[in-house]
LUMPA-584843 format. One record per atom (N, C-alpha, C, CB): residue in one letter; atom name; x, y, z. Coordinates in pm, whole numbers, plus 50000, padded with zeros to 5 digits. Atoms other than C-alpha are relative to their C-alpha. Glycine has a CB too. Example, Ala and Ser with C-alpha at 12.3 -4.5 7.8 and 13.67 -1.06 7.14 Angstrom:
BEGIN
 res atom  east north    up
   A    N 50089 49881 50000
   A   CA 51230 49550 50780
   A    C 50090 50120 50000
   A   CB 49901 50003 50125
   S    N 49918 49881 49994
   S   CA 51367 49894 50714
   S    C 49923 50109 50073
   S   CB 50041 50046 49858
***
This chain:
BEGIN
 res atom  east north    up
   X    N 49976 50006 49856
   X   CA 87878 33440 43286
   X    C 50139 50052 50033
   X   CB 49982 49856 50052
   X    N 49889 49962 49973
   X   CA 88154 33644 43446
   X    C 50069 49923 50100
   X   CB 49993 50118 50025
   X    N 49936 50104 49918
   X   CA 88263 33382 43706
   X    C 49958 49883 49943
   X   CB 49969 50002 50148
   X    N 49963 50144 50059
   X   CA 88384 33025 43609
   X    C 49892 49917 50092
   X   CB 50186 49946 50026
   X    N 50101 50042 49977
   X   CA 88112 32785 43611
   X    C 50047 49801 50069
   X   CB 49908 50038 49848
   X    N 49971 50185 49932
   X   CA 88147 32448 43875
   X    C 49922 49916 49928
   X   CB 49946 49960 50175
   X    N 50002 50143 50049
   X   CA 88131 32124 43693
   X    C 49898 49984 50089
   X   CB 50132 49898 50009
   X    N 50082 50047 49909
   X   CA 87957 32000 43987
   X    C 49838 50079 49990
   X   CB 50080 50020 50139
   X    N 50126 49966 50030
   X   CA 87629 32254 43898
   X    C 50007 49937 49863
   X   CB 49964 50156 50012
   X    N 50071 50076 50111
   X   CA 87636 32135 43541
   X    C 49975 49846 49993
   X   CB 50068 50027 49888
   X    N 50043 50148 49964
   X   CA 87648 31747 43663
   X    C 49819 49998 50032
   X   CB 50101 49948 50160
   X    N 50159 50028 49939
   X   CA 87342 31844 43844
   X    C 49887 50053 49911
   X   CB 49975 50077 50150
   X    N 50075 49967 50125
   X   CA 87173 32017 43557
   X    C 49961 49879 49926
   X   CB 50083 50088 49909
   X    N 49982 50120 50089
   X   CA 87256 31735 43314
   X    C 49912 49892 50075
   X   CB 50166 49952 49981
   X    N 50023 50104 49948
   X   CA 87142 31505 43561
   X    C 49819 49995 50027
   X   CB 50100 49994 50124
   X    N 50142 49913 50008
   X   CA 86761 31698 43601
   X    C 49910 49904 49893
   X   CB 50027 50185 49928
   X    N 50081 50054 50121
   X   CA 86500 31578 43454
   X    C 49956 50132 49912
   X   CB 49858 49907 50055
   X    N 49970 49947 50098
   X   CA 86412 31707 43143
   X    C 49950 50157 49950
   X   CB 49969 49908 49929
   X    N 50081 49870 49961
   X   CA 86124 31985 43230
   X    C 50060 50103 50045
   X   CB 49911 49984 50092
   X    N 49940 49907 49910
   X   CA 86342 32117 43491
   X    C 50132 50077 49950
   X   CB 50030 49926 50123
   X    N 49864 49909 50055
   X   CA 86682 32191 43281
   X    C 49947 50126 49984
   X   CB 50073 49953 49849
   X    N 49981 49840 50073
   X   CA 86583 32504 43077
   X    C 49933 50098 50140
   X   CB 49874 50024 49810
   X    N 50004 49921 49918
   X   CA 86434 32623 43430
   X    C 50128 50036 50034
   X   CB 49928 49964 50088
   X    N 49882 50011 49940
   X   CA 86758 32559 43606
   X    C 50114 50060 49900
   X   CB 50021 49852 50040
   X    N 49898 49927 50020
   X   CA 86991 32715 43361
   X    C 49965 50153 49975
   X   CB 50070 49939 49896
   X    N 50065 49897 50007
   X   CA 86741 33000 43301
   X    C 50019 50102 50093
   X   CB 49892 49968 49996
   X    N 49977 49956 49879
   X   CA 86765 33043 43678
   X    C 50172 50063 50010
   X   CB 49962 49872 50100
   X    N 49839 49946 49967
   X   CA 87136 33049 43700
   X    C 50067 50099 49915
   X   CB 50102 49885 49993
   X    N 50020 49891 50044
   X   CA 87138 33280 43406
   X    C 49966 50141 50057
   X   CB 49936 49970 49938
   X    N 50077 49883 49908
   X   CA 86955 33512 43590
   X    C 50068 50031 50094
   X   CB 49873 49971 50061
   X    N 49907 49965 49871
   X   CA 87140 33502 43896
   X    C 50104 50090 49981
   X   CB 50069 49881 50057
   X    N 49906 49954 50047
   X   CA 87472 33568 43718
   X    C 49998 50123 49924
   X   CB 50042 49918 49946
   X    N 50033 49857 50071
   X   CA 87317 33886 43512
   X    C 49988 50097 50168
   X   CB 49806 49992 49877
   X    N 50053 49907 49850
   X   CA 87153 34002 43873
   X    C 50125 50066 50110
   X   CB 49901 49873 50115
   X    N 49887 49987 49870
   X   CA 87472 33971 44087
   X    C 50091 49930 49960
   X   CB 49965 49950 50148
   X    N 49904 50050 50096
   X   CA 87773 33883 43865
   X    C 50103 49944 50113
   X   CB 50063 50123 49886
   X    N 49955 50084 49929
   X   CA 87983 33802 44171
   X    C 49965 49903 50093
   X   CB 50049 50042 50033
   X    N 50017 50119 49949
   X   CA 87781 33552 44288
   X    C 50113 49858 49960
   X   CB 49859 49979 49957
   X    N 49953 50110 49978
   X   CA 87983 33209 44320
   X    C 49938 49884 50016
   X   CB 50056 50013 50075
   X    N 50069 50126 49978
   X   CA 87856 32882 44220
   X    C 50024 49874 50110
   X   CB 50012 49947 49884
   X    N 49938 50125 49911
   X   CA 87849 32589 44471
   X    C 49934 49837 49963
   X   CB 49958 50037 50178
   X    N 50092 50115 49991
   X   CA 87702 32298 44575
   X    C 49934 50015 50125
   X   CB 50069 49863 49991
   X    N 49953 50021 49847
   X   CA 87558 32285 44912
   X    C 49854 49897 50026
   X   CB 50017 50180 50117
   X    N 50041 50134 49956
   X   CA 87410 31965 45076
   X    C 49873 49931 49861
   X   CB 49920 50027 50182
   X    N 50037 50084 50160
   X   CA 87327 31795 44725
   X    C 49933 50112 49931
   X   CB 49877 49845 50002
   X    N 49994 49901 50065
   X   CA 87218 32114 44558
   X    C 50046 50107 49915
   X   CB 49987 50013 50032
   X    N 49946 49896 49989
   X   CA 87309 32386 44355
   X    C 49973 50112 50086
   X   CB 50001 50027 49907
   X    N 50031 49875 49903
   X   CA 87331 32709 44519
   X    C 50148 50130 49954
   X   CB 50008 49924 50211
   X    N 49916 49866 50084
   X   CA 87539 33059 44475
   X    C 50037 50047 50148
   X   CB 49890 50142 49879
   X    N 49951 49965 49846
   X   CA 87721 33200 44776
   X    C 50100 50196 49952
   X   CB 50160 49810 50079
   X    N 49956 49867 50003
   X   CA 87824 33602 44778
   X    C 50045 50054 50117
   X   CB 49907 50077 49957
   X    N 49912 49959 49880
   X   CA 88076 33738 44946
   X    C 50051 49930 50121
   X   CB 49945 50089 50051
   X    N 49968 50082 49886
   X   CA 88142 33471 45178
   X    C 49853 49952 50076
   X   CB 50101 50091 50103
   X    N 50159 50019 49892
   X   CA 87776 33396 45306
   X    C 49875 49939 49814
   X   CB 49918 50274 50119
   X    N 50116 50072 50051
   X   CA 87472 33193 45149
   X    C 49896 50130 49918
   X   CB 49916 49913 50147
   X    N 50082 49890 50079
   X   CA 87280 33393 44873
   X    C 49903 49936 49942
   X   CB 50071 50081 49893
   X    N 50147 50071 50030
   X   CA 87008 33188 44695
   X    C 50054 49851 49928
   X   CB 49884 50110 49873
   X    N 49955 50099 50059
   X   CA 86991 32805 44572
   X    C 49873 49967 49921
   X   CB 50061 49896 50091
   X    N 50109 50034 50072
   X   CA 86788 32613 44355
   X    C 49991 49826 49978
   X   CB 50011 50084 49862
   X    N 50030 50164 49982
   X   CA 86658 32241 44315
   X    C 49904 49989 49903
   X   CB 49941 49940 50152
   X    N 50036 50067 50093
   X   CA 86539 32005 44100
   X    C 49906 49864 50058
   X   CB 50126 49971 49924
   X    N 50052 50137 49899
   X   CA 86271 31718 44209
   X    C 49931 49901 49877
   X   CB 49852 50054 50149
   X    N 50070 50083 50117
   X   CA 86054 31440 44014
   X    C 49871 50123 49876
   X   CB 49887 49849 50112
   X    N 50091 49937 50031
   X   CA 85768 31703 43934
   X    C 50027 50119 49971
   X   CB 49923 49991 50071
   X    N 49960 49837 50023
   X   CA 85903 32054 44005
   X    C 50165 50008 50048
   X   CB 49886 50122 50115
   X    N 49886 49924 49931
   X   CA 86160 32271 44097
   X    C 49980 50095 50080
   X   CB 50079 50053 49923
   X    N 49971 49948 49889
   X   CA 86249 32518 44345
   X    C 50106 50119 49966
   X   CB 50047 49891 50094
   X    N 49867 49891 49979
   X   CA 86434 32881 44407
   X    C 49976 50094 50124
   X   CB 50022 50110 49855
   X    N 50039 49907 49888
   X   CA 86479 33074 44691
   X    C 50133 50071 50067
   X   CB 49913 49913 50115
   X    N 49855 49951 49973
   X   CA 86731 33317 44868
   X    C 49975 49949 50142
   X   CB 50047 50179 49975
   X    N 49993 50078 49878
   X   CA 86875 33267 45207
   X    C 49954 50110 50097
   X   CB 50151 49932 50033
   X    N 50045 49882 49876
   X   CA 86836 33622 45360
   X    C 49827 49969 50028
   X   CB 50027 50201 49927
   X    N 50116 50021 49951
   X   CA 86543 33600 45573
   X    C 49927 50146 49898
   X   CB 50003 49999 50189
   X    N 50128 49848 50068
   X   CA 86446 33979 45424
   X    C 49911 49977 49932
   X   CB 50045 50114 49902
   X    N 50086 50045 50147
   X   CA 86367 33820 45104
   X    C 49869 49907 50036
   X   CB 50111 49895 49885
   X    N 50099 50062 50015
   X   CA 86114 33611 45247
   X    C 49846 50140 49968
   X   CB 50003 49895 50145
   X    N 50102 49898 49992
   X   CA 85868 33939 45315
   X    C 50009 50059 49890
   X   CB 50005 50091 50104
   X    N 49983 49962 50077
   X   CA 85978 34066 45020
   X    C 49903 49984 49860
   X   CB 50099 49972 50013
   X    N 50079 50085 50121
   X   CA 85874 33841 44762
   X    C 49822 49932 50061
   X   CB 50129 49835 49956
   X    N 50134 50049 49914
   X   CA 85552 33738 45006
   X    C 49929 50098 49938
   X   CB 49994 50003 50179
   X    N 50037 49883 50031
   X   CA 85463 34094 44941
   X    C 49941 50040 49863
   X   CB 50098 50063 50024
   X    N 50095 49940 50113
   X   CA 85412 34116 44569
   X    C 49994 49814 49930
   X   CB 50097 50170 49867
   X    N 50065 50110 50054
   X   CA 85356 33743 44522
   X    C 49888 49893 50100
   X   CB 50124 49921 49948
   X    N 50122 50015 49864
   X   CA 85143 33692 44820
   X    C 50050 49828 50057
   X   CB 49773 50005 49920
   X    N 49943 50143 49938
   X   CA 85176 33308 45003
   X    C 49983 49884 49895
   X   CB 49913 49953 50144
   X    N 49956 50154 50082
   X   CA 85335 33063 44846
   X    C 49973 49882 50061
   X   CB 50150 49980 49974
   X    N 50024 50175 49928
   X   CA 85285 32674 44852
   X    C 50111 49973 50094
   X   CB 50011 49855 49874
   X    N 49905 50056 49939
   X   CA 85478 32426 45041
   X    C 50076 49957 49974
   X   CB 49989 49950 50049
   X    N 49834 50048 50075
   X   CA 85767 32365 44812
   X    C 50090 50066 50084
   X   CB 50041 50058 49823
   X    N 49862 49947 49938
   X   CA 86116 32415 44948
   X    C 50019 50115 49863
   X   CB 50153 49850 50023
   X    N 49947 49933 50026
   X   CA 86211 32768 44825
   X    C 49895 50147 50024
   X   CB 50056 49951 49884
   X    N 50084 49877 49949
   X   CA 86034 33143 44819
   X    C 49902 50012 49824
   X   CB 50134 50179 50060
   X    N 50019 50005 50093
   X   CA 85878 33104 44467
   X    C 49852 49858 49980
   X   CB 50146 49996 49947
   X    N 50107 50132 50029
   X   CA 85645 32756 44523
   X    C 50060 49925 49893
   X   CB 49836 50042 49950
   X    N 49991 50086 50072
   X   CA 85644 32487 44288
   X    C 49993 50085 49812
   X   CB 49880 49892 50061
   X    N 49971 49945 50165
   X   CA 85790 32553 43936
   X    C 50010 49886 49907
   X   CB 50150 50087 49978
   X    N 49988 50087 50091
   X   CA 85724 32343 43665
   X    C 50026 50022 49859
   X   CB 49910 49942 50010
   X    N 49958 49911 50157
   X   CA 85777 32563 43351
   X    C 50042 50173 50024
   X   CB 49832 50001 49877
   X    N 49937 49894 50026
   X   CA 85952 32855 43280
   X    C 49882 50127 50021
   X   CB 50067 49983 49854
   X    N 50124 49930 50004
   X   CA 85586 33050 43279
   X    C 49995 50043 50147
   X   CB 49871 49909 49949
   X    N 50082 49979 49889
   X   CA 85557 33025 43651
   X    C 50100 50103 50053
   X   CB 49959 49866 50097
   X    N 49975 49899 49966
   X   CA 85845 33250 43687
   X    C 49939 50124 50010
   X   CB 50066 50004 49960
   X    N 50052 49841 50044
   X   CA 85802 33620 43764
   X    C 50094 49998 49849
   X   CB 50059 50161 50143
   X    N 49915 49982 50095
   X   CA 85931 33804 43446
   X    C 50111 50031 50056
   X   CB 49965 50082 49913
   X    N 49873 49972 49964
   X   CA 86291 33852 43414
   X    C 50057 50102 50092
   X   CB 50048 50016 49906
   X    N 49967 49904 49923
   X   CA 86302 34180 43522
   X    C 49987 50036 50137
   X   CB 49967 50067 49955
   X    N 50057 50007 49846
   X   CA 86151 34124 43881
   X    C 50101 49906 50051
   X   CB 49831 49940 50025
   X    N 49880 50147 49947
   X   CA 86411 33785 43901
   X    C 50141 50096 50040
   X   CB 50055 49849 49822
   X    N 49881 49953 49984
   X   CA 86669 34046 43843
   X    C 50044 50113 50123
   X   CB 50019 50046 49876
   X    N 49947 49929 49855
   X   CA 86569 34301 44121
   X    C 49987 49953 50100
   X   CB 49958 50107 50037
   X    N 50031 50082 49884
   X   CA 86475 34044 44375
   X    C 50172 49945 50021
   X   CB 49862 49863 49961
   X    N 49838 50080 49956
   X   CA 86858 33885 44317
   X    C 50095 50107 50028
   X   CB 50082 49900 49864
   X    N 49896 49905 49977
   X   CA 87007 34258 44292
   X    C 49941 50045 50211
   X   CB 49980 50165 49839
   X    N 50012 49949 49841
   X   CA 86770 34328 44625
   X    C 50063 49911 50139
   X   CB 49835 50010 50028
   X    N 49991 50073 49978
   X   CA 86888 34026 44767
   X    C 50163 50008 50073
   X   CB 49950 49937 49902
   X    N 49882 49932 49971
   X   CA 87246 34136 44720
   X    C 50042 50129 50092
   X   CB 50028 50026 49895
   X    N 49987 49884 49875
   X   CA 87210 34481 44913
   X    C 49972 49926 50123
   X   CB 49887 50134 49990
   X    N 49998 50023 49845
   X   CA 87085 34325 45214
   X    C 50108 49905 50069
   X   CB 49866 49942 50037
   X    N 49923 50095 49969
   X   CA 87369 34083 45234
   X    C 50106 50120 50007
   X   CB 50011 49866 49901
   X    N 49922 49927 50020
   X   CA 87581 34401 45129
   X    C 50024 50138 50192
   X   CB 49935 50056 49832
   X    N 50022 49876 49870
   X   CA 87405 34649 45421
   X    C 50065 49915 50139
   X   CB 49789 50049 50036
   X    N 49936 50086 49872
   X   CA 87506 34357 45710
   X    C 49877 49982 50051
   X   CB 50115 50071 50114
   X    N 50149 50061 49969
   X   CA 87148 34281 45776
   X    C 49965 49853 50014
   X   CB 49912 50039 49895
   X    N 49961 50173 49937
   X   CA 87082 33952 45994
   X    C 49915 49907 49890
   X   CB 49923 49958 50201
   X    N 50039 50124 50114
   X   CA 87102 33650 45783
   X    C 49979 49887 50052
   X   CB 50101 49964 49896
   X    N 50027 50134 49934
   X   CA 86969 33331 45847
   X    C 50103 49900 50020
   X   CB 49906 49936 49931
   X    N 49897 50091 49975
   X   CA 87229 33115 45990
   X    C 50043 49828 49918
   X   CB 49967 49985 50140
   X    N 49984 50121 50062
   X   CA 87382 32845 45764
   X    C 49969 49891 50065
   X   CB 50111 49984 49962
   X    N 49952 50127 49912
   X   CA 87324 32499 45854
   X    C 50115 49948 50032
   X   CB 49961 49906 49962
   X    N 49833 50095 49966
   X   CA 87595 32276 45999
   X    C 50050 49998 49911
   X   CB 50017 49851 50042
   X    N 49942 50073 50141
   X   CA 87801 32141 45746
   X    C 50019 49860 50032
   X   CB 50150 50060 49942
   X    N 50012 50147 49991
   X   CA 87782 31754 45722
   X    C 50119 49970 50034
   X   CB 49958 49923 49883
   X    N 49918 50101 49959
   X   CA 88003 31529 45903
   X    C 50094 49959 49910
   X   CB 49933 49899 50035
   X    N 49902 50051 50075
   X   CA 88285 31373 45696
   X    C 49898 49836 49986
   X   CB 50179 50007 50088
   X    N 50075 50131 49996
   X   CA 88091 31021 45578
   X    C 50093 49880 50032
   X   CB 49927 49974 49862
   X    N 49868 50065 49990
   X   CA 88291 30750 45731
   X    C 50037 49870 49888
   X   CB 50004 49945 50151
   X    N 49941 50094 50106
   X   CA 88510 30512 45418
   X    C 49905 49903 50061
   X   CB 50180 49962 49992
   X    N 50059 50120 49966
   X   CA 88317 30210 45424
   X    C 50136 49872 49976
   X   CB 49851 49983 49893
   X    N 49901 50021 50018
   X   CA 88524 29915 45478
   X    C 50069 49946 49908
   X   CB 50013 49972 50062
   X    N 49912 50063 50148
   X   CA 88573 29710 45128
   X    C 50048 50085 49888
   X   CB 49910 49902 49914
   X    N 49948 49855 50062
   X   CA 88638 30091 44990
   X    C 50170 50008 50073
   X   CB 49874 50162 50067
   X    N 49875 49983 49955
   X   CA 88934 30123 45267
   X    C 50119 49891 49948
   X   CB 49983 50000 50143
   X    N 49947 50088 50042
   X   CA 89048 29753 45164
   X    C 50081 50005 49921
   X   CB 49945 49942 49976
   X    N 49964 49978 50110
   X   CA 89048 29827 44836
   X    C 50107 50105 49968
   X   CB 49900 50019 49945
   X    N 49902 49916 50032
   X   CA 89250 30141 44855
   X    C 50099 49954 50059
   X   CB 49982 50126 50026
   X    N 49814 50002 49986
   X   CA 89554 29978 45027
   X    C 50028 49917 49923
   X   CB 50084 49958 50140
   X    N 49939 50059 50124
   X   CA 89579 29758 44756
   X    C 50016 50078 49848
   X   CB 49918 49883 49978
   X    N 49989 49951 50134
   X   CA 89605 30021 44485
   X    C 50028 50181 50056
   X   CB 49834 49956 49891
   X    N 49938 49868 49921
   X   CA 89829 30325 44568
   X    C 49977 50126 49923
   X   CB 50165 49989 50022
   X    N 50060 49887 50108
   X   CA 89735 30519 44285
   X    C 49855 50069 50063
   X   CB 49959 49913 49833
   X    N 50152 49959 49983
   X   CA 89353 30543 44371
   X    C 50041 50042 50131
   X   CB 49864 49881 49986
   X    N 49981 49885 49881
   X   CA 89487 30619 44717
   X    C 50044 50109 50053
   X   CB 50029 49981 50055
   X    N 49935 49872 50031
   X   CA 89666 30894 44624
   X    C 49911 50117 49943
   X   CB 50107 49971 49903
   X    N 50098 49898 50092
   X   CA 89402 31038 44439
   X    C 49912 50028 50156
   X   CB 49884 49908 49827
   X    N 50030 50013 49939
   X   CA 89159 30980 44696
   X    C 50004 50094 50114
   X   CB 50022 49921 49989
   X    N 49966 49903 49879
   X   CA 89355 31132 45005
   X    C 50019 50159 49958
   X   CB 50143 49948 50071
   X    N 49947 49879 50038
   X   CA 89435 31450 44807
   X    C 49822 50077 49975
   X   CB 50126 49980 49843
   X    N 50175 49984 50079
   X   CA 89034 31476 44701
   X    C 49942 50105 50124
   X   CB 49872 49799 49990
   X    N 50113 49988 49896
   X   CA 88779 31728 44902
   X    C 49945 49880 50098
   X   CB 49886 50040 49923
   X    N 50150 50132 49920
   X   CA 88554 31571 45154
   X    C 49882 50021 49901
   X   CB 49913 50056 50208
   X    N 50120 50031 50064
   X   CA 88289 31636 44943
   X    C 50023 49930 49870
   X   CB 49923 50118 49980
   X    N 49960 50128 50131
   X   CA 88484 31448 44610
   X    C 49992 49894 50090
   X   CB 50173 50000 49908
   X    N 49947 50133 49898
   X   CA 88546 31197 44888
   X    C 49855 49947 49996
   X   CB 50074 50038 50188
   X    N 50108 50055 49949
   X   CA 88188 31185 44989
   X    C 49909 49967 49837
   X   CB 49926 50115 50126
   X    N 50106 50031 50121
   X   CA 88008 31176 44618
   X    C 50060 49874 49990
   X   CB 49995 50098 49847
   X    N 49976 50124 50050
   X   CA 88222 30835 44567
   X    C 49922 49894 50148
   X   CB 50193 49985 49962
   X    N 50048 50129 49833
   X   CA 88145 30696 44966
   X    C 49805 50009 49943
   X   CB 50044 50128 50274
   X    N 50165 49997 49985
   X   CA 87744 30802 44891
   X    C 50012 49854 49863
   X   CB 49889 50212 49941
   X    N 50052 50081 50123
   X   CA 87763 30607 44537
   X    C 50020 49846 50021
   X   CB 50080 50045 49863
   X    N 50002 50141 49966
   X   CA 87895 30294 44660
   X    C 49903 49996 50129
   X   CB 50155 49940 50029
   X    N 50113 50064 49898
   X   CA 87709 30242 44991
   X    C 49875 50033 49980
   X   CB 50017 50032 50137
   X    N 50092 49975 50091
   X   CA 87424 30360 44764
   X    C 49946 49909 49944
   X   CB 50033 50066 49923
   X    N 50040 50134 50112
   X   CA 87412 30047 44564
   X    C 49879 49912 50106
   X   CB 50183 49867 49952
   X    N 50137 50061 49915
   X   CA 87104 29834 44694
   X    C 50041 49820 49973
   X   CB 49801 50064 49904
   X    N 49941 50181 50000
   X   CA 87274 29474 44557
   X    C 50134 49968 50009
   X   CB 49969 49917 49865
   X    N 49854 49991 49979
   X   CA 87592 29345 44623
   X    C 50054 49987 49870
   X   CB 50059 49895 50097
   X    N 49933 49983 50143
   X   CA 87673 29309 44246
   X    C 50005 50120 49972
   X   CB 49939 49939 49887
   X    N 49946 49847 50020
   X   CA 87610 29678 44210
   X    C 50123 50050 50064
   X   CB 49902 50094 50048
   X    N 49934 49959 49898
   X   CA 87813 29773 44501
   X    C 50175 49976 49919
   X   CB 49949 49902 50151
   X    N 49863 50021 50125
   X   CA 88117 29579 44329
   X    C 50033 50039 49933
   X   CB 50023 49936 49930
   X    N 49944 49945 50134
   X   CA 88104 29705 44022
   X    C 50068 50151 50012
   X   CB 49873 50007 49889
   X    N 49929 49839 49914
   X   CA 88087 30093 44177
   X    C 50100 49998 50076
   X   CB 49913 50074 50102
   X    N 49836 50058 49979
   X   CA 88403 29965 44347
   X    C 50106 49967 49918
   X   CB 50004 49894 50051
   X    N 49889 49965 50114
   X   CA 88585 29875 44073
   X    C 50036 50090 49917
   X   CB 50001 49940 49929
   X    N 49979 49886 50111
   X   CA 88513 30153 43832
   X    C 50075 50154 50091
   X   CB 49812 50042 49918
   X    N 49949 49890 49928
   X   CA 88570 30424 44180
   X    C 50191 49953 49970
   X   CB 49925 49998 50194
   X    N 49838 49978 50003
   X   CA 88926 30266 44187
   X    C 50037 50016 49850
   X   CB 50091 49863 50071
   X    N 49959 49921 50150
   X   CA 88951 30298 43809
   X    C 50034 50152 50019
   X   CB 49863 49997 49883
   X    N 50016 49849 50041
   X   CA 88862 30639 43802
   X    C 50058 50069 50092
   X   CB 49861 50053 49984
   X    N 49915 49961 49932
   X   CA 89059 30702 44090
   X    C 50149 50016 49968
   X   CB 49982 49939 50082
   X    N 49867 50037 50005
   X   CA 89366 30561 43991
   X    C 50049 50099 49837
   X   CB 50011 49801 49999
   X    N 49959 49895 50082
   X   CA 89326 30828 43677
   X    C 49967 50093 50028
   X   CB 49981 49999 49896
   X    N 50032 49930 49948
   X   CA 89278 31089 43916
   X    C 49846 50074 49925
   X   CB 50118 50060 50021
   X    N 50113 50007 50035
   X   CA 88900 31139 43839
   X    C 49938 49996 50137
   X   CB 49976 49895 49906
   X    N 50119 49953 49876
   X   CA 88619 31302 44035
   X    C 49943 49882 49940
   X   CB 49895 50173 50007
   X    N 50079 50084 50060
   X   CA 88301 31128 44040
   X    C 49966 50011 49890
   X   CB 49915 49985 50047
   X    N 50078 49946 50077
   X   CA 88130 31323 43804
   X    C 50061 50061 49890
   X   CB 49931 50074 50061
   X    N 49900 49892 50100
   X   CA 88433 31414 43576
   X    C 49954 49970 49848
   X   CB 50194 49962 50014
   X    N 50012 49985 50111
   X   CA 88259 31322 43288
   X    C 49909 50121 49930
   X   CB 49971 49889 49975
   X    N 50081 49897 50027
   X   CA 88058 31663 43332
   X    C 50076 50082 50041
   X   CB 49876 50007 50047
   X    N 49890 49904 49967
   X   CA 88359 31857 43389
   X    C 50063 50112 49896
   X   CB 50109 49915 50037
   X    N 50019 49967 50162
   X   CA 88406 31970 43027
   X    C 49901 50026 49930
   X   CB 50032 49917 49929
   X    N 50118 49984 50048
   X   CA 88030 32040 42973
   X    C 50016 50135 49946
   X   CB 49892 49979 50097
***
């Protein structure tokens, strides 16, 4: 891969169930051969790849299948065209459950290089969604950080979206003993400046 690979996609890899990995790095393989300056992201709990400043294709992971699809509208007619109508999975591809249901490589690679020209020519692209709200601190999170200046240091310096993977994980918890515990370990892992997910940072 000629661009440096976000932690935050291999969390979500790692995190996949077990069918779906060798799709999902297969996929992002592919991408990165197709259109080498693509840029890995995240976008609204996903991976996804962003070129040139604008939305280029993402991919997902679910209990059963997975998912790939680009963002330019072109590509929908595109791929309609020599793979005729797809199911109702989120992406342009249908429901993927093994590596088989891909096209072959070589079709992945001109669909992501065709994918790239039309983003390249200035050809209308489907308008990003919003971008999410800031999630507001919950309050035994705010508590907790003025009693520990370290974790609040970390904390305030953090993305909104480092910010928000720790706010989702605690008000996430479903018992109040969970909730606690994901409270103590966030200010741990705060207070040694630590993402959420930094133990997939080094993958």
């Amino acid at each position: 891969m000629k661009t440096k690979a976000d932690p935050r996609f291999d969390a979500y890899l790692a995190k996949s169930a077990k069918f779906a990995q060798p799709i999902l790095w297969h996929l992002r393989a592919l991408v990165h051969t197709g259109c080498p300056e693509a840029e890995e992201t995240i976008k609204w709990g996903h991976p996804g790849f962003v070129y040139r400043g604008k939305l280029f294709c993402g991919l997902a992971a679910f209990k059963a299948h997975s998912t790939f699809g680009f963002w330019h509208q072109g590509m929908e007619k595109i791929i309609a065209q020599n793979l005729g109508q797809t199911d109702q999975a989120m992406g342009l591809l249908g429901r993927i459950t093994r590596l088989a249901n891909l096209p072959d490589d070589r079709t992945m690679i001109r669909y992501i290089q065709t994918a790239a020209k039309l983003i390249d020519s200035d050809a209308p692209a489907r308008p990003p969604p919003k971008p999410k709200k800031p999630l507001p601190v919950p309050a035994d999170l705010t508590a907790a950080l003025r009693k520990n200046q370290a974790a609040a240091a970390t904390f305030e310096k953090f993305s909104p979206s480092h910010r928000r993977e720790y706010v989702e994980w605690i008000t996430e918890a479903k018992r109040d003993e969970t909730r606690q515990k994901r409270l103590t370990t966030t200010l741990e892992w705060l207070a040694e400046g630590k993402a959420r997910n930094w133990k997939y940072m080094n993958c």
